[in-house]
VMD Tcl script that draws the C-alpha trace (Angstrom):
set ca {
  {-48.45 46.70 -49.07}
  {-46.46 46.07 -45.95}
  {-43.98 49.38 -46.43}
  {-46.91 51.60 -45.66}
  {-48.20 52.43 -42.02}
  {-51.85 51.80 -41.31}
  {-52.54 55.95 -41.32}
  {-51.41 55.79 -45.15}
  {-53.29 52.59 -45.84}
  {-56.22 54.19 -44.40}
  {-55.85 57.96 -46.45}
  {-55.85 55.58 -49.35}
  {-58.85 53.94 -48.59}
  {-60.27 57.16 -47.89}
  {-59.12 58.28 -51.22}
  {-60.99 54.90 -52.97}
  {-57.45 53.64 -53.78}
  {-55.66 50.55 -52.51}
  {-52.25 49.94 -52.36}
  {-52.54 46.64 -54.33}
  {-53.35 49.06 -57.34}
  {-49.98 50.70 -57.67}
  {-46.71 48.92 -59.24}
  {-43.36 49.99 -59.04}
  {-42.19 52.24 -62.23}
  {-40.14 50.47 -64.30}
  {-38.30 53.41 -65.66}
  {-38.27 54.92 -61.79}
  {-34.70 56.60 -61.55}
  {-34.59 56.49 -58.27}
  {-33.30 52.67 -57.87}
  {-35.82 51.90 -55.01}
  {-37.87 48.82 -55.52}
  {-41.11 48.79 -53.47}
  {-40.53 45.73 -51.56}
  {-36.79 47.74 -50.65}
  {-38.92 50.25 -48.70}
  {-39.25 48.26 -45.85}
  {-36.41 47.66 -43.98}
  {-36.14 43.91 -43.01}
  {-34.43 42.10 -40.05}
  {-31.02 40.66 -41.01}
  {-29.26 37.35 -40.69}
  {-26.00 36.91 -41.00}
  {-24.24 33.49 -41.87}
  {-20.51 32.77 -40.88}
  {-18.30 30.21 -40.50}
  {-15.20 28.44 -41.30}
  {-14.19 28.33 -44.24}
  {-15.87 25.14 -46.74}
  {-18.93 24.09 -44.15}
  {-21.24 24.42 -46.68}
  {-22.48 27.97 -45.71}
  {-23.49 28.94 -49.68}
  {-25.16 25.52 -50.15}
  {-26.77 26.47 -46.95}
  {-27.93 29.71 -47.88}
  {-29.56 29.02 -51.52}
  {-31.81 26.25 -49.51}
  {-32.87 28.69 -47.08}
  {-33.49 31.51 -50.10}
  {-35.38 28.64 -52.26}
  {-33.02 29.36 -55.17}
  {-29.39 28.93 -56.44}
  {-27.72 32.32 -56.41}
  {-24.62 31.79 -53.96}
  {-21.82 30.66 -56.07}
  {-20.98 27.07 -54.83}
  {-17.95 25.04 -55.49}
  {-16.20 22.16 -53.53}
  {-12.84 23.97 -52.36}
  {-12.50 26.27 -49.28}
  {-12.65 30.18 -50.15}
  {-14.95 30.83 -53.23}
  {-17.18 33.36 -51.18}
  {-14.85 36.39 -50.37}
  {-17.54 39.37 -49.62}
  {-20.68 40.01 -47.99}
  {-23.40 39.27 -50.23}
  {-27.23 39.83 -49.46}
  {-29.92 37.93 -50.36}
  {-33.55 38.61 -49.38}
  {-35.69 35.45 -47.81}
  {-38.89 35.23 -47.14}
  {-40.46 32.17 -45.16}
  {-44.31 31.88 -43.40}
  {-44.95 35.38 -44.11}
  {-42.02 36.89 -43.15}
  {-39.15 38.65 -44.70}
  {-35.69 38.83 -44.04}
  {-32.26 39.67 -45.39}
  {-29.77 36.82 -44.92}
  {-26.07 37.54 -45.54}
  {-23.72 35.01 -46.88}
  {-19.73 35.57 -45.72}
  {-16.85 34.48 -46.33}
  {-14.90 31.51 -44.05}
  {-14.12 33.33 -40.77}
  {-10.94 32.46 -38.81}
  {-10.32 34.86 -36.26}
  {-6.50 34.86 -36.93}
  {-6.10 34.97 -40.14}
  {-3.71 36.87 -41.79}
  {-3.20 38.24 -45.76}
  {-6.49 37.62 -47.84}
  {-7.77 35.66 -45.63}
  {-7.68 38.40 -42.77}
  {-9.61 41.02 -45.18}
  {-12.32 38.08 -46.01}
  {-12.73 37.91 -42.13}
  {-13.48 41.38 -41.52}
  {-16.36 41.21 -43.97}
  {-17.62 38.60 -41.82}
  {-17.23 40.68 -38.62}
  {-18.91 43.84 -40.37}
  {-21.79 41.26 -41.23}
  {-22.13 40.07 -37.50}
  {-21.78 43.60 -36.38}
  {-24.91 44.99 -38.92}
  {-26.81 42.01 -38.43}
  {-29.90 41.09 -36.27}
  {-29.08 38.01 -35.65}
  {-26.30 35.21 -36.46}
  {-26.13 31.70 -37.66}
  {-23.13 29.84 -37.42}
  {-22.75 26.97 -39.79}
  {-20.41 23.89 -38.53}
  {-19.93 20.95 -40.65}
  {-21.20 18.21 -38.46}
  {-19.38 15.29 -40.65}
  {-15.61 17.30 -38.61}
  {-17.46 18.46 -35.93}
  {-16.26 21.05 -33.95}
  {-12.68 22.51 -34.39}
  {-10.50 24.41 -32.68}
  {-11.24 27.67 -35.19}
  {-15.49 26.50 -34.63}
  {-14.73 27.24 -31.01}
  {-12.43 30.02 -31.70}
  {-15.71 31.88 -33.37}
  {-18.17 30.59 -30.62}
  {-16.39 32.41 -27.72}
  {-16.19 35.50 -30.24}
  {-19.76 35.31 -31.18}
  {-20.60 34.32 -27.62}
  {-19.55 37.61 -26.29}
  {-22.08 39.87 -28.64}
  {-25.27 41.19 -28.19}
  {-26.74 39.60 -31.09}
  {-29.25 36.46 -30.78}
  {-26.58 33.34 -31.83}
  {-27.93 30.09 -33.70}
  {-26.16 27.23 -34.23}
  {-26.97 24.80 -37.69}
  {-24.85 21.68 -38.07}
  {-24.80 20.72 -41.97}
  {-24.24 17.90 -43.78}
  {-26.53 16.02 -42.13}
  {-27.27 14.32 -45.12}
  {-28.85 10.94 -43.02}
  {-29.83 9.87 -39.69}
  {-26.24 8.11 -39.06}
  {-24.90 11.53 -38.02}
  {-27.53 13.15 -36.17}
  {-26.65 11.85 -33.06}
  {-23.19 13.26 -33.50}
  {-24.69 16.78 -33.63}
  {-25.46 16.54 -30.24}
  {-21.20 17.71 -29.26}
  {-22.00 20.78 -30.70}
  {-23.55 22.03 -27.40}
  {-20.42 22.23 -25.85}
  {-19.56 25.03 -28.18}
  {-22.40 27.50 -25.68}
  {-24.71 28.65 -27.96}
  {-27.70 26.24 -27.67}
  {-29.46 23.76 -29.61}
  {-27.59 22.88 -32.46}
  {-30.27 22.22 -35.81}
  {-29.15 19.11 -37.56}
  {-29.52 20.29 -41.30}
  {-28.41 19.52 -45.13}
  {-27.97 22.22 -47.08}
  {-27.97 19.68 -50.30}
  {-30.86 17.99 -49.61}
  {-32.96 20.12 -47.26}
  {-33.51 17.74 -44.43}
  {-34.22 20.36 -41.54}
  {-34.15 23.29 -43.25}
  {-37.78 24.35 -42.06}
  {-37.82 24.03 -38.76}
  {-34.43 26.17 -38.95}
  {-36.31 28.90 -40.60}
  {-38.68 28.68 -37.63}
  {-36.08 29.05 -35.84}
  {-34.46 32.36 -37.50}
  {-37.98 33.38 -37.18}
  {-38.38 33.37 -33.27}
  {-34.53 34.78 -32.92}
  {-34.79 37.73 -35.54}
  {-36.94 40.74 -34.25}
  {-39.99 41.92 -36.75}
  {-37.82 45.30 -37.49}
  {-34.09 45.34 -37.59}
  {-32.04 46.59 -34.83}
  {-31.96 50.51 -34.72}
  {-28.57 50.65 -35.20}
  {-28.77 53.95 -37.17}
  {-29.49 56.35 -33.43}
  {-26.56 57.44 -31.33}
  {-28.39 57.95 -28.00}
  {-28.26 55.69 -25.41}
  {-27.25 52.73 -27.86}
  {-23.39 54.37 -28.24}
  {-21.51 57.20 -30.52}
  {-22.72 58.02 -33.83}
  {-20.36 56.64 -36.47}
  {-18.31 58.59 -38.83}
  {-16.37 57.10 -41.64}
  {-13.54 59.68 -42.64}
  {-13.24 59.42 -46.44}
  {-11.53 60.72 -49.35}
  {-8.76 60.10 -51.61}
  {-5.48 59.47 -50.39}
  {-3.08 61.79 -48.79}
  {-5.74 64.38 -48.24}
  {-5.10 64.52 -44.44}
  {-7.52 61.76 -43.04}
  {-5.33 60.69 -40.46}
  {-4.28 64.04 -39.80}
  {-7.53 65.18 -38.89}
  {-8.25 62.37 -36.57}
  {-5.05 63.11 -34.61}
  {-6.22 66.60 -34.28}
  {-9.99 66.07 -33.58}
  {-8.77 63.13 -30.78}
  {-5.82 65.30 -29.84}
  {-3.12 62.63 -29.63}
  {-1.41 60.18 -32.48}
  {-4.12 57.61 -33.34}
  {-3.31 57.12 -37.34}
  {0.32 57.27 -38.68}
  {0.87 60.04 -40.83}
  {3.05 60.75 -43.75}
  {3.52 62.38 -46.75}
  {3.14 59.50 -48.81}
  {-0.01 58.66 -50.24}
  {-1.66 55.55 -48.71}
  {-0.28 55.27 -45.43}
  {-3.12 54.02 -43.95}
  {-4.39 50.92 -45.11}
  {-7.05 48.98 -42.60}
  {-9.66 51.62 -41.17}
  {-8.65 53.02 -37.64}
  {-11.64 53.34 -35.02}
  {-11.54 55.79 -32.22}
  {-13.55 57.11 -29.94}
  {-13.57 60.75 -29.94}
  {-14.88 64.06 -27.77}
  {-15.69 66.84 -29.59}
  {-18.03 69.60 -29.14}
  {-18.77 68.35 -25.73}
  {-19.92 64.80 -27.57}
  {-18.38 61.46 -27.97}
  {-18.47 60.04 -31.51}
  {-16.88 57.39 -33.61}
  {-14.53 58.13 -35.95}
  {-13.24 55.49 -38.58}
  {-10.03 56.42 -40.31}
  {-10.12 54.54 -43.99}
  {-7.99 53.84 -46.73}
  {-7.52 56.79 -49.18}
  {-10.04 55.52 -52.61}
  {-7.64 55.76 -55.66}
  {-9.57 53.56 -57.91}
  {-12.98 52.04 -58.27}
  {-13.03 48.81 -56.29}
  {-13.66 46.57 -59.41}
  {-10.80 48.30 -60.85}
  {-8.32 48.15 -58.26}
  {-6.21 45.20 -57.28}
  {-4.08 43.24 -54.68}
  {-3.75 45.14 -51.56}
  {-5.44 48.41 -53.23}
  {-8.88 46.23 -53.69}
  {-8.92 45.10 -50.47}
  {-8.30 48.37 -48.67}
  {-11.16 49.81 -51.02}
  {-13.45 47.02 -49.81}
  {-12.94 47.86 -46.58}
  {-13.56 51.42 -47.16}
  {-16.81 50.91 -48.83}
  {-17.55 48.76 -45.62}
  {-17.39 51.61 -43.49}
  {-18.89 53.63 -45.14}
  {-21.93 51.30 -44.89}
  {-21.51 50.30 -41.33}
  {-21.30 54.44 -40.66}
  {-24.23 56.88 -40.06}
  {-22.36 59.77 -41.63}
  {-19.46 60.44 -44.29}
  {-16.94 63.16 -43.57}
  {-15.50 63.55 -47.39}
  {-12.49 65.51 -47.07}
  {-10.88 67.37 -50.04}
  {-7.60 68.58 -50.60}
  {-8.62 72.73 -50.83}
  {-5.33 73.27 -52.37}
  {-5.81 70.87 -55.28}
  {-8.45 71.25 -57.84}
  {-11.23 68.46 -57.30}
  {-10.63 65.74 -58.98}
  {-12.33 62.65 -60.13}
  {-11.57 60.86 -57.66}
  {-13.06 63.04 -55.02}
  {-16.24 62.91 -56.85}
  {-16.17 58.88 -57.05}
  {-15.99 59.13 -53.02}
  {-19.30 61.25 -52.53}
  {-20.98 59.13 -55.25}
  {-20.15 55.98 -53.05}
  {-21.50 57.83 -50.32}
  {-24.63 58.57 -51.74}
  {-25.30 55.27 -53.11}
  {-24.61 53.84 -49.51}
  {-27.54 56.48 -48.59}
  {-25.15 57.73 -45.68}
  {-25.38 61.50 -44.38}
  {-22.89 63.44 -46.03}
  {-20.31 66.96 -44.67}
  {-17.53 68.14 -47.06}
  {-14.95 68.95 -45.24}
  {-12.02 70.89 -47.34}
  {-8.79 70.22 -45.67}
  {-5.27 72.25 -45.73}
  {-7.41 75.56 -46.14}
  {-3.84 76.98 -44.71}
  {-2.53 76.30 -48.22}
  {-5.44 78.34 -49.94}
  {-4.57 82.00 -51.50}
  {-7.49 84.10 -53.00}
  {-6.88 82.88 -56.71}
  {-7.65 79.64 -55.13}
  {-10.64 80.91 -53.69}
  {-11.97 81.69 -56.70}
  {-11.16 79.21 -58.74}
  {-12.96 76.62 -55.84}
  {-16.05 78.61 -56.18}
  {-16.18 77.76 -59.65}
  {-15.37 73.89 -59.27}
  {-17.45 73.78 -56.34}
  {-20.74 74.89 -58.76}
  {-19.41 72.89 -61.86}
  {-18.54 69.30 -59.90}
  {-20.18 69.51 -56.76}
  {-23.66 71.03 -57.78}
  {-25.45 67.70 -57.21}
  {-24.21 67.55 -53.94}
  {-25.77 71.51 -53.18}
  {-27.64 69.51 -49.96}
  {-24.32 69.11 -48.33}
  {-22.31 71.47 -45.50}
  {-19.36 72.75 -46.31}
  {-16.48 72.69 -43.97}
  {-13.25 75.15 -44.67}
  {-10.48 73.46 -42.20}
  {-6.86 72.49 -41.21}
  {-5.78 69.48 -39.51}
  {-2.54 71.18 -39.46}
  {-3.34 74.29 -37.58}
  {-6.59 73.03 -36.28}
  {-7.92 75.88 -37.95}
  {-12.13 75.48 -37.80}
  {-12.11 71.74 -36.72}
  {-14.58 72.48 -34.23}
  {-17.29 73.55 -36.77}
  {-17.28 69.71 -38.14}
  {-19.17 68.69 -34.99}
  {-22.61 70.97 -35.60}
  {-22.04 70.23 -39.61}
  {-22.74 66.01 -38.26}
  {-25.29 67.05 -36.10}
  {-27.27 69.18 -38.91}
  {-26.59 66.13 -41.35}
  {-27.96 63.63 -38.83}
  {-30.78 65.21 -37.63}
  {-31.53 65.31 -41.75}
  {-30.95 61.59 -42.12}
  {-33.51 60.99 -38.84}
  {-36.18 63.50 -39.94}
  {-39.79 62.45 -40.66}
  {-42.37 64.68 -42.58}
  {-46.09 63.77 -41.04}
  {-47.83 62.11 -44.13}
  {-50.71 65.23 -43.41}
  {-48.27 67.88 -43.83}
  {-46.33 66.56 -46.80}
  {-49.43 65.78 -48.93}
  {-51.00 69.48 -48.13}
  {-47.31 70.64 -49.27}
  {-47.42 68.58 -52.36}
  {-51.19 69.57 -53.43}
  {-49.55 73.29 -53.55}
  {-46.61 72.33 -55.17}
  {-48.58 70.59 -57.68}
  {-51.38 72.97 -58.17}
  {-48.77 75.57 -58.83}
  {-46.55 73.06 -61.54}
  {-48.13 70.51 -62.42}
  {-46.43 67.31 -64.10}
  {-45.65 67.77 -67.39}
  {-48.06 65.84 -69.72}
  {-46.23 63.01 -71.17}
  {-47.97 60.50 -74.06}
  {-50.75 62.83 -74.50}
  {-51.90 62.73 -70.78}
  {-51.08 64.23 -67.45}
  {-50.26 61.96 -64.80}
  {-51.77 62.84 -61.23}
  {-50.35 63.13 -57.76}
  {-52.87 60.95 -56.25}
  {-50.86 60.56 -52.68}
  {-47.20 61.04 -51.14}
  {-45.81 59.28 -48.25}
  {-42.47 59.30 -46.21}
  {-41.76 55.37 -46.32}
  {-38.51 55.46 -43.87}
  {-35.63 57.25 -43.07}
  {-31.73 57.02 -42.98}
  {-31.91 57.49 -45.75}
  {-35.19 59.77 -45.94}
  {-37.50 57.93 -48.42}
  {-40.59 59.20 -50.27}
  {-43.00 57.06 -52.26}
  {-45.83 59.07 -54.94}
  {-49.13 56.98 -55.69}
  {-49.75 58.46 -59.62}
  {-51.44 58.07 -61.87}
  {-48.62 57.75 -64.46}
  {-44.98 57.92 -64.79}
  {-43.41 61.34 -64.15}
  {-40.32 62.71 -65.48}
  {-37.30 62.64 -63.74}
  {-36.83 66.27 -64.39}
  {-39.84 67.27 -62.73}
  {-38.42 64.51 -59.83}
  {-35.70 66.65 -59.88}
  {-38.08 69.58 -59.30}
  {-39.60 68.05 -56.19}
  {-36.49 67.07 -54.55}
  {-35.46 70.16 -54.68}
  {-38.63 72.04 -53.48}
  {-38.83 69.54 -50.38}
  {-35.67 70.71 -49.72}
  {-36.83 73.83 -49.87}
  {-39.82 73.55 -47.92}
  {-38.25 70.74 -44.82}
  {-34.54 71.09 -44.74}
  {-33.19 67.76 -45.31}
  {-29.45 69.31 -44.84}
  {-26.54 67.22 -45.34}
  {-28.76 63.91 -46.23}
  {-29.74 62.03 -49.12}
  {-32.83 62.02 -50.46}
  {-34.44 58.75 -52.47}
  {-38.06 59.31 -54.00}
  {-40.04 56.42 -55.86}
  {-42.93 56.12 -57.93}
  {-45.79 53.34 -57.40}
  {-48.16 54.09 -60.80}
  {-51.74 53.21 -60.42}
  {-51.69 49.57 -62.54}
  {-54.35 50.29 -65.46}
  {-57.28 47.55 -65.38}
  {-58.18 45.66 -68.19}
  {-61.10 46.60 -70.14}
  {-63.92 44.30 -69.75}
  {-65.28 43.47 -73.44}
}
mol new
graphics top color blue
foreach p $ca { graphics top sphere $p radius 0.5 }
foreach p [lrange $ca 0 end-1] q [lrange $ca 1 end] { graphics top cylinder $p $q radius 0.2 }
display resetview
């Protein structure tokens, strides 16, 4: 079982289990699949629009699940797909057609493509060899030319040999050997999976640290006319997002570079979230799609809340989407200026009827107005990621566990009690846990855990996401 390090797969053995014993819990509440433990290098695929980049992609994933049609434009978002070839997996990313100028639809389609290359490992640009290359192919190549990120270059449609000679114009486009390939029929497609192979690194890119690779990234969130922009204006101390009192001002998420607290981070202004994204529509949808791309693309949420109003649904549809994105998380309550002590009060009653699954996360009181605490948001991020990096040694959390469990044990379910039989700490950003048992526990006493390893390590400010691998029950021989 590749998630596992070779310390766990050795306190297995020394246990007398192996890893090949234990199945993923189909009733696990969680939502982590096993093979999802393991992070895996990522691909991304862009391109014009109608090069065959979906055809492409379900012969490189050995199965039709990108949604092909012969007209420009049916792909619109980043979808993921995970590939496995010679052993090795891999995450390959299908976009949208990518023209650097585009403008309307078009334009929000594009900037999925650009968060793909920017969250990716590696790219592959598609060109359809049958054009050959046009003035947007070179457009992308000078763009794609100027990252940090290993650059391949497939030419498809090369249905027969009478165009493979014409691939060879392609290397005036700069980024190497272009791989002659048919998406339809396959021809080439394995020795450009050798290819991904060599370019991608065996674990992805660790975007996730600050340090010496750049800021940390915040997304700003909330619903709109909470003050977003406001606070980014105060935080960077001059006029970065326009402000006004109307709700939705802003519209495409502002990045800036920001000091505070003696530390430079990266703040991403977004779209105030009125509706769900399936829900939403025209200009709405695709401001909420870019929202929900920051938030992935970002290391840690700021959710701010109007303190004034009561919380409302909405606010609580924001930190859910934060949570699912398994981002670190700081409420920040904005226009405190506003609040008298009825208010007060009646907060510390919403705040432990809506917000109680949410207990992990710092609370903020501030006002972008008056500036009024804005300084305390930098150690809130700090506390939050250093949550989202920690790591519990595998020793130490099983010694905690065997006194957790000793003390309440699982409750029996079917007529048996299911053991504890090992716990590990599978990854981080989000911190992950996976328990080897015996049989399936209860996602109340889950519930239990999560919060006594909060107790016990901290885990401030960040998500945590436990699974269950149950020991798979032999078959009697007769």
């Amino acid at each position: 079982m590749s998630e596992l390090d070779a310390q766990d797969v050795a306190e297995l053995a020394r246990l007398g289990l192996s890893p090949e014993e234990f199945v993923g819990d189909p009733l696990d509440e969680g939502g982590i699949e096993p093979e999802d433990l393991l992070a895996t290098p990522v691909l991304a695929v862009v391109g014009r629009p109608n090069v065959g980049k979906s055809t492409l992609v379900n012969r490189l994933i050995g199965r039709r699940e990108a949604v092909v049609q012969d007209i420009p434009g049916v792909t619109r978002d980043r979808v993921a797909y995970d590939a496995l070839w010679n052993g090795r997996r891999f995450t390959l990313v299908d976009t949208g057609g990518w023209e650097p100028d585009a403008t309307g639809l078009q334009a929000a389609v594009a900037a999925q493509a650009e968060m793909a290359i920017r969250t990716a490992d590696a790219v592959l640009l598609v060109v359809d060899a049958s054009v050959g290359a046009t003035t947007t192919d070179e457009a992308v190549a000078r763009v794609l030319r100027r990252s940090d990120r290993p650059v391949l270059l497939a030419a498809t449609k090369v249905d027969d040999d009478r165009l493979t000679s014409d691939t060879a114009a392609l290397w005036r486009l700069g980024l190497g050997e272009p791989h002659a390939v048919s998406g339809l029929h396959g021809r080439g497609s394995g020795d450009l999976l050798d290819a991904i192979l060599e370019a991608l690194p065996e674990t992805p890119r660790d975007d996730a640290g600050a340090g010496p690779g750049g800021p940390r990234r915040v997304a700003l969130v909330g619903k709109p006319n909470v003050g977003k922009s406001s606070l980014l204006n105060r935080v960077s101390g001059e006029v970065r997002s326009v402000v006004h009192d109307v709700a939705g001002t802003t519209v495409d998420p502002v990045d800036s570079l920001v000091e505070l607290d003696g530390e430079v981070w990266r703040f991403v202004d977004t779209a105030g979230l009125r509706k769900r994204v399936k829900t939403a529509s025209g200009m709405e949808f695709y401001a909420s799609l870019r929202t929900q791309a920051a938030i992935e693309a970002a290391e840690v949420a700021v959710v701010l809340i109007d303190a004034s109003e009561p919380i409302a649904e909405q606010d609580q549809r924001v930190i859910t989407m934060v949570e699912e994105a398994g981002r670190a998380l700081v409420l920040v309550f904005n226009k405190w200026d506003l609040v008298d002590e009825d208010r007060r009060l009646a907060m510390k009653r919403e705040l432990e009827r809506d917000l109680v699954r949410v207990r992990w996360a710092e609370y903020v009181n501030v006002s972008a107005l008056t500036g009024r605490a804005v300084a305390k948001i930098a150690p809130a991020l700090r506390t939050a990621l250093a949550s989202w990096d920690k790591r519990v040694p595998t020793g130490r959390l099983n010694g905690w566990l065997a006194e957790v469990v000793a003390a309440t044990p699982p409750p029996v379910r079917g007529g048996k009690q299911p053991k504890i039989l090992f716990a590990t700490q599978a990854a981080t950003r989000p911190p992950t846990f996976v328990l080897f048992t015996s049989g399936f526990l209860e996602a109340g006493y889950r519930r239990f855990l999560e919060r006594r390893l909060r107790e016990e390590f901290g885990f401030t400010g960040s998500p945590i996401r436990m699974s269950v691998r149950v020991r798979e029950k032999k078959p009697r021989s007769r």
